[in-house]
C-alpha positions as CSV (number, residue, x, y, z in Angstrom):
1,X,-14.5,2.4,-40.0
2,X,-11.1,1.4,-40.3
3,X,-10.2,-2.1,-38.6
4,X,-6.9,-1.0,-37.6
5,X,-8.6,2.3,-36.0
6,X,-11.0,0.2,-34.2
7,X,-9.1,-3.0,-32.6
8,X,-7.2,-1.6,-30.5
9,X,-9.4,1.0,-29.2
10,X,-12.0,-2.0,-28.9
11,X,-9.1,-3.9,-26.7
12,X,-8.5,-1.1,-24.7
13,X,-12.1,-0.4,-23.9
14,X,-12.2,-4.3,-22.7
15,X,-8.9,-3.7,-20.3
16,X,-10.3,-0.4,-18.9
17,X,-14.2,-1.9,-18.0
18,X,-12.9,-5.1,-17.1
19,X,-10.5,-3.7,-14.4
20,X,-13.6,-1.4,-13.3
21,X,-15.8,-4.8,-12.9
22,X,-13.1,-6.4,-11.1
23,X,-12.9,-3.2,-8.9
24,X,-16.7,-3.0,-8.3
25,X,-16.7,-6.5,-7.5
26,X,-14.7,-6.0,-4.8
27,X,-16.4,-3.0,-3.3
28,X,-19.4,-4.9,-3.5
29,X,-17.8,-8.2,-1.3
30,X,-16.4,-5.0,1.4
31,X,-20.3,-4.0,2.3
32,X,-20.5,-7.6,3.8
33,X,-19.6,-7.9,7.7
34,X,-18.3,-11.2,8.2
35,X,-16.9,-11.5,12.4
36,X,-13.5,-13.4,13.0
37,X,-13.6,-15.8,16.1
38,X,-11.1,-14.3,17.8
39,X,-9.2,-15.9,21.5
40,X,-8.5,-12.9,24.1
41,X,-4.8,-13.5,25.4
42,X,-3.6,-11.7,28.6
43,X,-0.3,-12.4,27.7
44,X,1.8,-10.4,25.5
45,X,4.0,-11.2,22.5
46,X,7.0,-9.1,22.1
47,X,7.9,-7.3,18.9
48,X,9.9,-5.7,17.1
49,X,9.5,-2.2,15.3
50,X,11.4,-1.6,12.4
51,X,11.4,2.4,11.2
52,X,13.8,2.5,8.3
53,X,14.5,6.4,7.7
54,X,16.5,7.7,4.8
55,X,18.0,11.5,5.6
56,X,14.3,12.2,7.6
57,X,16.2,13.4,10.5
58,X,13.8,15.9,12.0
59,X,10.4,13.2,10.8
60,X,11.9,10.2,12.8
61,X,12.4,12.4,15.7
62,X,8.9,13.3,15.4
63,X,8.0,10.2,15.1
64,X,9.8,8.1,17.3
65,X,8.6,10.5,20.2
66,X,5.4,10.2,19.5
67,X,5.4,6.2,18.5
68,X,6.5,5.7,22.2
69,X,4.1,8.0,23.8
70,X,0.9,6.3,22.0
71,X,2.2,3.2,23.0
72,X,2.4,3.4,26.5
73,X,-0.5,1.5,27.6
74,X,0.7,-1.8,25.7
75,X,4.0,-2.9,28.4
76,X,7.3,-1.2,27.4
77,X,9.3,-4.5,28.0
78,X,7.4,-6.0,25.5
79,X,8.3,-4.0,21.9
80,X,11.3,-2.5,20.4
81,X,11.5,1.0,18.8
82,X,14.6,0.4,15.6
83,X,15.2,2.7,13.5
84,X,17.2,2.0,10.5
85,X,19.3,5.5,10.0
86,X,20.6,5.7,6.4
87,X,22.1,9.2,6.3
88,X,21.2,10.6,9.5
89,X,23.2,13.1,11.2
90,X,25.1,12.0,14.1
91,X,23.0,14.2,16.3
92,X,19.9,12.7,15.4
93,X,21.1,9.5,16.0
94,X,22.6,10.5,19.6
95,X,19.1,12.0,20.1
96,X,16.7,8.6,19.2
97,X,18.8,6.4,21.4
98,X,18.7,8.9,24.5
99,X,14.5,8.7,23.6
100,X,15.3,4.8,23.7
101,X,15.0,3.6,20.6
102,X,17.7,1.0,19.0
103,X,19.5,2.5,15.9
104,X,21.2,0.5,13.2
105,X,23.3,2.3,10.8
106,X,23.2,1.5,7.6
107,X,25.5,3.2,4.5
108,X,24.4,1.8,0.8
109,X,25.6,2.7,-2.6
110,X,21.9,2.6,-3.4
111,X,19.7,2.6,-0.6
112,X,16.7,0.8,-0.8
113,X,14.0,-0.5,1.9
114,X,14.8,-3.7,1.2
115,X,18.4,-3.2,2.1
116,X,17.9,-1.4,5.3
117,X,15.6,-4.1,6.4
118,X,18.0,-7.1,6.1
119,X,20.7,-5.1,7.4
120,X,18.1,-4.4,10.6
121,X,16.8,-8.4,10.5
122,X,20.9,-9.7,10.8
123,X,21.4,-7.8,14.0
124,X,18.0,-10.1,15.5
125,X,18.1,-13.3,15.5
126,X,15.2,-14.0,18.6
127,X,14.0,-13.1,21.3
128,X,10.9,-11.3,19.2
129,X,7.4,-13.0,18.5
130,X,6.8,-10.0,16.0
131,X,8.0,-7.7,13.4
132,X,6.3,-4.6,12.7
133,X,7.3,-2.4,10.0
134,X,6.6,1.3,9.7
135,X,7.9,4.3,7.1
136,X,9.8,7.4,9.1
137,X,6.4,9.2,9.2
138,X,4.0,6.8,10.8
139,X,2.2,6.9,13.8
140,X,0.6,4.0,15.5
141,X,-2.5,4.6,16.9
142,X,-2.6,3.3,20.8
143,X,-4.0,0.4,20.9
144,X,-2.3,-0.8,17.6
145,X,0.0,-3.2,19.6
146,X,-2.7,-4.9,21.3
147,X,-4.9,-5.9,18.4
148,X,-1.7,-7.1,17.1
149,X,-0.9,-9.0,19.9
150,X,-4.2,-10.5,19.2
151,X,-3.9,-11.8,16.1
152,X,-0.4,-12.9,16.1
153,X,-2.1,-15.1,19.1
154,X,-4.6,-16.3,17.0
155,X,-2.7,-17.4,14.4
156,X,-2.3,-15.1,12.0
157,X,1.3,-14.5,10.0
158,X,0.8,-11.7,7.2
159,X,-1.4,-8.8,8.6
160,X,-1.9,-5.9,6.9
161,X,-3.4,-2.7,9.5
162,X,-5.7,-0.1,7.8
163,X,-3.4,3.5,6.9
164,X,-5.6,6.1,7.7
165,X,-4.4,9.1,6.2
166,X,-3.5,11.8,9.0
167,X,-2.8,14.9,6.6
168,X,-4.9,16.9,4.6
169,X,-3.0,20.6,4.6
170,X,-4.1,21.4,0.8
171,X,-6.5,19.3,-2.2
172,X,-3.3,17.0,-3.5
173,X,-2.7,15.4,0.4
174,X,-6.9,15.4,1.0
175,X,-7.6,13.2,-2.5
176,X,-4.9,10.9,-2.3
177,X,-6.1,10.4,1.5
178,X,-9.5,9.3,-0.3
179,X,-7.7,7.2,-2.6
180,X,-5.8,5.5,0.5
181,X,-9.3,4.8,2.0
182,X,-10.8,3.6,-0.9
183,X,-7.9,0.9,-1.8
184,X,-8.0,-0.2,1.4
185,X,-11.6,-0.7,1.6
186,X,-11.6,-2.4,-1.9
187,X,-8.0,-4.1,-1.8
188,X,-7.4,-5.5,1.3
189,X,-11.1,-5.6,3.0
190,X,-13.0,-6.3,0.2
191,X,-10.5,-8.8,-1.0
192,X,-10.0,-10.8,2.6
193,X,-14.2,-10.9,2.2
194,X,-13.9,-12.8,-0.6
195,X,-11.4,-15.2,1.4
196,X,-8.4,-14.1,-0.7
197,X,-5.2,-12.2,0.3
198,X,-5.3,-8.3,1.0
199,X,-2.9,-6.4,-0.4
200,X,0.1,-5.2,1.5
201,X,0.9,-1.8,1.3
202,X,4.8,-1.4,2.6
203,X,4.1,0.0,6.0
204,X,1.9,-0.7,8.6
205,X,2.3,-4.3,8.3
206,X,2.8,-7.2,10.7
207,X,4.6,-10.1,11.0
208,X,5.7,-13.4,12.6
209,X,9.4,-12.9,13.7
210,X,10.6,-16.3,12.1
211,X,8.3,-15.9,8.9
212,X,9.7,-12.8,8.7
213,X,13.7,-13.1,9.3
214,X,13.4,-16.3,6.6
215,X,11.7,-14.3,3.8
216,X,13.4,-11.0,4.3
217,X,16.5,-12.2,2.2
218,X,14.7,-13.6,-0.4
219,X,13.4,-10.2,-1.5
220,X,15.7,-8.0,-4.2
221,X,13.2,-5.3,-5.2
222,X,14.6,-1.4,-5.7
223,X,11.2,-0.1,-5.0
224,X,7.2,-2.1,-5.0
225,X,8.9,-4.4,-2.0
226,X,5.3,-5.1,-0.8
227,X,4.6,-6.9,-3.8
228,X,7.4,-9.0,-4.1
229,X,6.2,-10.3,-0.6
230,X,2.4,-10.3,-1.7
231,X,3.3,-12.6,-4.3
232,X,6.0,-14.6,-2.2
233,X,3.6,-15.4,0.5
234,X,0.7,-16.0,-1.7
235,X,2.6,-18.6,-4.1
236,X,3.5,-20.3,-0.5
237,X,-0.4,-20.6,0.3
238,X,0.2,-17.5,3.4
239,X,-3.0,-16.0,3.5
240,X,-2.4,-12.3,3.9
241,X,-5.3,-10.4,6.6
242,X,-6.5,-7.0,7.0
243,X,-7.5,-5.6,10.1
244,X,-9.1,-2.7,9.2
245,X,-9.4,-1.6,13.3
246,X,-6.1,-1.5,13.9
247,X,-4.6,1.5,12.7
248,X,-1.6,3.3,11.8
249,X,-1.6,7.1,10.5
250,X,0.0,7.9,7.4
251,X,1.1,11.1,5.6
252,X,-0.3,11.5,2.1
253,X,1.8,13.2,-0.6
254,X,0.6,17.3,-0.6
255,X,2.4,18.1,-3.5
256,X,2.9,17.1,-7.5
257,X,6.5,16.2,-7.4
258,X,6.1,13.7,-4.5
259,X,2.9,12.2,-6.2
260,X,5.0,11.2,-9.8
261,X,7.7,10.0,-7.5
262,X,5.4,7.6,-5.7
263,X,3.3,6.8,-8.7
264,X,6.2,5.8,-10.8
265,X,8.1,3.7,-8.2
266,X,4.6,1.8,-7.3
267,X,3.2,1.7,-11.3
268,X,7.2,0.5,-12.5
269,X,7.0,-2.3,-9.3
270,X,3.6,-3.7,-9.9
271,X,3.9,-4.2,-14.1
272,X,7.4,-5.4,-13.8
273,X,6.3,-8.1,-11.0
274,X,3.6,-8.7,-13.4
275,X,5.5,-9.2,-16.1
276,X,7.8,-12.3,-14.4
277,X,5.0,-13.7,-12.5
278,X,1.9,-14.0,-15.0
279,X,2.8,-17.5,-16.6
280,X,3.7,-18.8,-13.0
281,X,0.3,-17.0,-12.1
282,X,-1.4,-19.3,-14.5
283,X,0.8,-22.6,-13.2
284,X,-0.6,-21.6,-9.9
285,X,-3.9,-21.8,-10.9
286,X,-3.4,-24.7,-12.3
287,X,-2.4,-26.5,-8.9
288,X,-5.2,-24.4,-7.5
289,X,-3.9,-21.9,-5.9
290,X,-6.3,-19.3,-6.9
291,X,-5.1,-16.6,-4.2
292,X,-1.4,-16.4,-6.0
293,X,-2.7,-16.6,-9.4
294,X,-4.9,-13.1,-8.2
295,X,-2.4,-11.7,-6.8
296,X,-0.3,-12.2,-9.8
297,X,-3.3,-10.4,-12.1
298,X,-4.1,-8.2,-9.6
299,X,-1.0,-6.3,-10.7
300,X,-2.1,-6.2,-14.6
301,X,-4.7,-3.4,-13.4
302,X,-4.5,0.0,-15.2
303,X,-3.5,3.3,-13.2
304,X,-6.6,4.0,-11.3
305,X,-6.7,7.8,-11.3
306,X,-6.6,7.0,-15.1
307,X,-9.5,5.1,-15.7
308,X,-12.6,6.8,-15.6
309,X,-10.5,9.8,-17.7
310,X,-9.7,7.3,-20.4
311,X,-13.4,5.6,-20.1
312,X,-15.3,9.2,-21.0
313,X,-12.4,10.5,-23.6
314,X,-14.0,6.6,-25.4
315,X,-17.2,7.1,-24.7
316,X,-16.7,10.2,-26.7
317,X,-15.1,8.6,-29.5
318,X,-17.7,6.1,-29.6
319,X,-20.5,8.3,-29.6
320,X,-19.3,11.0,-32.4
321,X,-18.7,8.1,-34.9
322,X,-21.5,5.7,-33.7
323,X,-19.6,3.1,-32.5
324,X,-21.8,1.3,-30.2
325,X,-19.7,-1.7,-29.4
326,X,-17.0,1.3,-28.5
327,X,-19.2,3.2,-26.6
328,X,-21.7,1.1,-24.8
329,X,-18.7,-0.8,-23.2
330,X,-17.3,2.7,-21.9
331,X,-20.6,3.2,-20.5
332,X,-20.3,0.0,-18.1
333,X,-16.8,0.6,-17.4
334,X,-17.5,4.4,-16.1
335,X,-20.1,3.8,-14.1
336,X,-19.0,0.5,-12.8
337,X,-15.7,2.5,-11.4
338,X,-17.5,6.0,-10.5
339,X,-19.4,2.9,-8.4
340,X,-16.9,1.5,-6.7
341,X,-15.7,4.7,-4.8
342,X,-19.0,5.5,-3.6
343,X,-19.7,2.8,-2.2
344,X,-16.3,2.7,-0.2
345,X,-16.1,6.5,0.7
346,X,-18.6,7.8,2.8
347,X,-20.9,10.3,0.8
348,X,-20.0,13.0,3.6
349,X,-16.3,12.8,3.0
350,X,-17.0,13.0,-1.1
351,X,-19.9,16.2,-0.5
352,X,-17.4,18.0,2.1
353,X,-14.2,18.0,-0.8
354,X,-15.9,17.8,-3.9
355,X,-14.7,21.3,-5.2
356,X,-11.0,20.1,-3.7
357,X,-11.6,17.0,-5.7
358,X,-12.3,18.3,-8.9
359,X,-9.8,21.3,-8.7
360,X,-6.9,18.9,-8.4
361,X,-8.2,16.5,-11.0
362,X,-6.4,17.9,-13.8
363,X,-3.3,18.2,-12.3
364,X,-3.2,14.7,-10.6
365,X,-4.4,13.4,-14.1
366,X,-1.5,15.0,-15.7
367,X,1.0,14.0,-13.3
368,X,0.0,10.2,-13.4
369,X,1.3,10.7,-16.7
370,X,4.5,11.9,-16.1
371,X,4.7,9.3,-13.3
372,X,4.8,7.0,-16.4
373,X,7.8,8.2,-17.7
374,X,9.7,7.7,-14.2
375,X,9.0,4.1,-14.6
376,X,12.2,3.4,-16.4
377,X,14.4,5.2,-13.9
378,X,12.5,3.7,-11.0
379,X,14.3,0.0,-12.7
380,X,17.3,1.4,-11.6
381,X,17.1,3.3,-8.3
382,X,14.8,4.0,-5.3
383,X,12.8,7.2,-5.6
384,X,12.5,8.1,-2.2
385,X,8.9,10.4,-1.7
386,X,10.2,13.1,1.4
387,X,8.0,13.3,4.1
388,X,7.6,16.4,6.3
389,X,7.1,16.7,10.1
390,X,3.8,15.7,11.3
391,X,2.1,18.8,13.6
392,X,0.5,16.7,15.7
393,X,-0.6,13.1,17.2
């Protein structure tokens, strides 16, 4: 067969069952239970929620209420409910500060989270051990503060918190809450096993208050902010943790429009950090810092929903024209990924939605491709995913 029909599909196979062993690999390292030797403080560190909303009026009062009222037990002297109101009606914001919460308000050409949380950052400068930074539709779980308080005792800097997912109204919101579990599970638990960074995922993420007011400025991202400070923290040696019991709930996209948005602001952030960072990726590794140089490649992985579609559509091709070296590659990528997820998702969760699952697979598969095309316009402005009102806590 034609060499020029061949190479690249032969290079693509390579990419696509690479990025599945690399994936497997990972899911393998999150089976292991390793304990961290953790000191119990009765003392409490103080910190400082950050809640930037952009025009979510009736979400942050939602979630604002219900933020306070599941952190009671952890002493209300101790944190600070901000929210960062870009585009809020006055009433709104008349109605969080009577709830108690802090309001800064912010008015950008082009918003960005990035933006609102400097603007927050300059109006703090101590008086905080913490920073905690939530989107407009999270919901800490109760005792979220306390493990925090924990850790930040301990030690620890750069915390990523497990997002469980809290909606699942329709197929769209219940898969991409499976996908949520399973990058967390393989990302950032599977990755801290392995003693390397876990992935941050822009909310539900923790902070020391001075690491946190010196880096803020430094960051310049439109959208993908959480990987300009995975790879900031990791090229200055700051190992990044997951605490996988400490939780914050999350609402998942529920329909096609809001998935594209979200894909193509998170697929246009991670290759275009990839693509400034892979040759100082490489210098890191040289000066042995192996956690930045992974972080840096860790963004060169293909769109996941994509994968195991692309995998079979070559194992097809390599099996009608008897390409082994085509297909026996696919083979090991496909099941090497198909893998991966089942050993991170309980086989109850996968049972209970499998005819969800493979309804919506079309349409998710065909909207990860138009989520390809909004990469370009994602360059040049945020595209902010709605959220809707949470029903209950």
């Amino acid at each position: 067969m034609n060499i020029l029909f061949t190479t690249p599909l032969l290079l693509v196979v390579a990419y696509l069952t690479l990025s599945s062993l690399y994936q497997l690999t990972l899911s393998i390292a999150a089976q292991f239970k390793t304990k961290r030797s953790l000191d119990t403080y009765r003392t409490f560190k103080k910190f400082l929620v950050l809640i930037p909303a952009y025009q979510e009026d009736e979400v942050i009062l939602n979630s604002v209420k219900k933020n306070k009222a599941l952190s009671f037990q952890y002493p209300r002297t101790k944190f600070d409910l901000v929210v960062i109101a870009d585009g809020l009606q006055r009433n709104t914001i008349y109605e969080l500060r009577k709830m108690g919460a802090q309001v800064v308000k912010v008015d950008f050409d082009q918003s960005t989270k990035v933006k609102a949380l400097q603007a927050a950052m300059n109006n703090y400068d101590h008086g905080y051990d913490g920073v905690v930074v939530l989107d407009s539709d999270n919901l800490m779980n109760w005792d979220f503060l306390h493990r925090m308080n924990i850790y930040l005792h301990n030690g620890y800097k750069v915390i990523q918190a497990q997002r469980a997912p809290f909606n699942k109204e329709n197929a769209i919101a219940t898969l991409d809450g499976m996908a949520e579990i399973a990058n967390h599970k393989i990302f950032c638990k599977g990755a801290n096993r392995m003693g390397l960074s876990s992935k941050l995922s822009g909310s539900g993420m923790v902070f020391d208050f001075q690491l946190f007011k010196k880096v803020i400025h430094k960051l310049k991202a439109v959208g993908g902010f959480d990987k300009e400070l995975e790879l900031l923290f990791t090229k200055r040696r700051q190992h990044i943790a997951y605490v996988e019991e400490a939780i914050v709930y999350d609402q998942k996209v529920s329909n096609t429009s809001a998935y594209e948005l979200q894909r193509g602001r998170w697929l246009e952030a991670q290759y275009s950090f990839f693509g400034k960072h892979w040759l100082k990726g490489l210098k890191g590794l040289s000066l042995g810092n192996f956690d930045y140089f992974h972080k840096t490649y860790q963004l060169a992985m293909p769109p996941r929903f994509l994968v195991p579609f692309a995998l079979f559509m070559l194992l097809i091709v390599g099996v009608l024209f008897q390409i082994s070296w085509i297909w026996a590659p696919a083979v090991l990528g496909l099941v090497s990924n198909l893998a991966s997820y089942l050993l991170v998702l309980p086989l109850e969760l996968i049972s209970q939605n499998f005819k969800q699952i493979i309804s919506v697979m079309p349409k998710l598969f065909s909207s990860t491709i138009k989520a390809l095309r909004l990469m370009k316009r994602s360059r040049m402005e945020f595209l902010h995913t709605p959220h809707q009102q949470l029903a209950q806590s």
